[in-house]
C-alpha positions as CSV (number, residue, x, y, z in Angstrom):
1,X,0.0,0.0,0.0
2,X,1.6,3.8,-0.8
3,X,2.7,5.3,2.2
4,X,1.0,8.6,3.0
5,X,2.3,11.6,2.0
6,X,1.8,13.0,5.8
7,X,4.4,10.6,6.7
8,X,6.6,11.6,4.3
9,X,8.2,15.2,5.2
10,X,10.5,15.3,2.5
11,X,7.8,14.9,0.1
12,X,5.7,17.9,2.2
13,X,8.4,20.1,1.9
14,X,9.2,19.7,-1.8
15,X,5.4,20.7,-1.9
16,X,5.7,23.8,0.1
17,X,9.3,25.0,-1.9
18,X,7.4,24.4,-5.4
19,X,4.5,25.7,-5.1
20,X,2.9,29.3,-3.6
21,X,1.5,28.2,-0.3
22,X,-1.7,29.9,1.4
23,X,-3.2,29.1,4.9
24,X,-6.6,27.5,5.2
25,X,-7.6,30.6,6.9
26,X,-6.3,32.7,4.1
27,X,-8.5,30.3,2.0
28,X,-11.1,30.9,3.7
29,X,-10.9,35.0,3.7
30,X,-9.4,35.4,0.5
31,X,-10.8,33.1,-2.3
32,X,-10.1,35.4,-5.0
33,X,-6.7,36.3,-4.4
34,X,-5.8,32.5,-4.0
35,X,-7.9,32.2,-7.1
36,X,-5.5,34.7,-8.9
37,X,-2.7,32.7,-8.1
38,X,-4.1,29.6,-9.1
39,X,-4.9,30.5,-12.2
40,X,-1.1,32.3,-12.9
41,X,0.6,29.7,-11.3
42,X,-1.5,26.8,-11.9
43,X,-1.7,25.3,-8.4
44,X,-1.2,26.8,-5.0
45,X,0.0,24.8,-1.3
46,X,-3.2,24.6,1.1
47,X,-1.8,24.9,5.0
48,X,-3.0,23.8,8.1
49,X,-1.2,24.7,11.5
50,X,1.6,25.7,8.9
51,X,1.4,21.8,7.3
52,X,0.7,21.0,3.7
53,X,-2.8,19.5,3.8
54,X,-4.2,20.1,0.0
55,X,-3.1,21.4,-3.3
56,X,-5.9,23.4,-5.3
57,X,-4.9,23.6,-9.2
58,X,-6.4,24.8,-11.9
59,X,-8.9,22.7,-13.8
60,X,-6.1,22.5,-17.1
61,X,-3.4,21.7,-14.9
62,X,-5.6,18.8,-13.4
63,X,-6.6,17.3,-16.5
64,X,-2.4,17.6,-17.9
65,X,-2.3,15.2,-15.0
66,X,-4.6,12.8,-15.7
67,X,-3.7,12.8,-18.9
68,X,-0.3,12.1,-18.1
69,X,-1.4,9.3,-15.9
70,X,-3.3,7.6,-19.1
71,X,-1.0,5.4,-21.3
72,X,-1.2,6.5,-24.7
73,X,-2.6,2.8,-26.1
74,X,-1.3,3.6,-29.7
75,X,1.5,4.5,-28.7
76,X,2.6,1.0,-26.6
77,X,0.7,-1.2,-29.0
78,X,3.1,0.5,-31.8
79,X,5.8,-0.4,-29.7
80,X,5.0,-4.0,-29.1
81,X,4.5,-4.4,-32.5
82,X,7.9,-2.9,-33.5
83,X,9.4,-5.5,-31.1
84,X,7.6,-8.7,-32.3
85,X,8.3,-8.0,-35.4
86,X,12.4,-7.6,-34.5
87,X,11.4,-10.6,-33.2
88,X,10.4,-12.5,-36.0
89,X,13.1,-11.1,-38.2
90,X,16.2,-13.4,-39.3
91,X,18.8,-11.3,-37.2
92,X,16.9,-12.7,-34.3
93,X,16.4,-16.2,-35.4
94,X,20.3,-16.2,-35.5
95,X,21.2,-14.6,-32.3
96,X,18.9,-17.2,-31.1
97,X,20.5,-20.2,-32.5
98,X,23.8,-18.7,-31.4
99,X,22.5,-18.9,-27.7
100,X,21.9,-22.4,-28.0
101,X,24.7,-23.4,-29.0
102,X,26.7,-21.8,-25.9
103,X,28.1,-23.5,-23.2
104,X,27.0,-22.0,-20.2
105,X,30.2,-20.6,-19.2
106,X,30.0,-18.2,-22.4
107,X,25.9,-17.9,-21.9
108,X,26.8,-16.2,-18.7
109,X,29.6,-14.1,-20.0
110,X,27.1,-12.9,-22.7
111,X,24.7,-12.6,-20.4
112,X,27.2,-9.6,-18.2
113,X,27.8,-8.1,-21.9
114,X,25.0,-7.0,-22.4
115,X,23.9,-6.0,-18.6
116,X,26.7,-3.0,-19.2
């Protein structure tokens, strides 16, 4: 399970040295200039007994995000097919019987080749 982001202070402070940062009673009193700054700065620090309890962002910077968390499907399937078909090709076939026909003493030394 992720570990909270309360128990994780490096994390809060990255948080408060990133982004403006606003009070939840300055929230509270002054919506419109945390407003402004949401809207110039695309997301603003949301305190609480001077702790980072929220981020507020802007409504384009939220959906960046979640489209940002959304593989791009084309994308990978283009890439999977790309790699079969490298697969499939004769270059591999060899490589392949070349393998094989190791002992495993040179398997292994192939094997730390191509880990560097």
């Amino acid at each position: 399970m992720a570990q909270a982001l309360s128990s994780r202070p490096e994390a809060l402070d990255r948080l408060a040295r990133n982004m403006p940062t606003f009070t939840a009673t300055h929230l509270a009193g002054g919506m419109q200039k945390v407003t402004s700054t949401v809207m110039a700065e695309g997301a603003v620090v949301i305190t609480r007994h001077d702790q980072p309890t929220m981020v507020l962002m802007s409504v384009d910077r939220y959906l960046k995000l979640e489209q940002a968390a959304e593989p791009n499907l084309d994308a990978l399937t283009q890439k999977f097919d790309d790699m079969f078909a490298r697969m499939q090709g004769a270059e591999a076939a060899e490589g392949m019987a070349d393998a094989f026909a190791m002992t495993p003493a040179e398997l292994g030394k192939a094997a730390v080749r191509a880990a560097r």
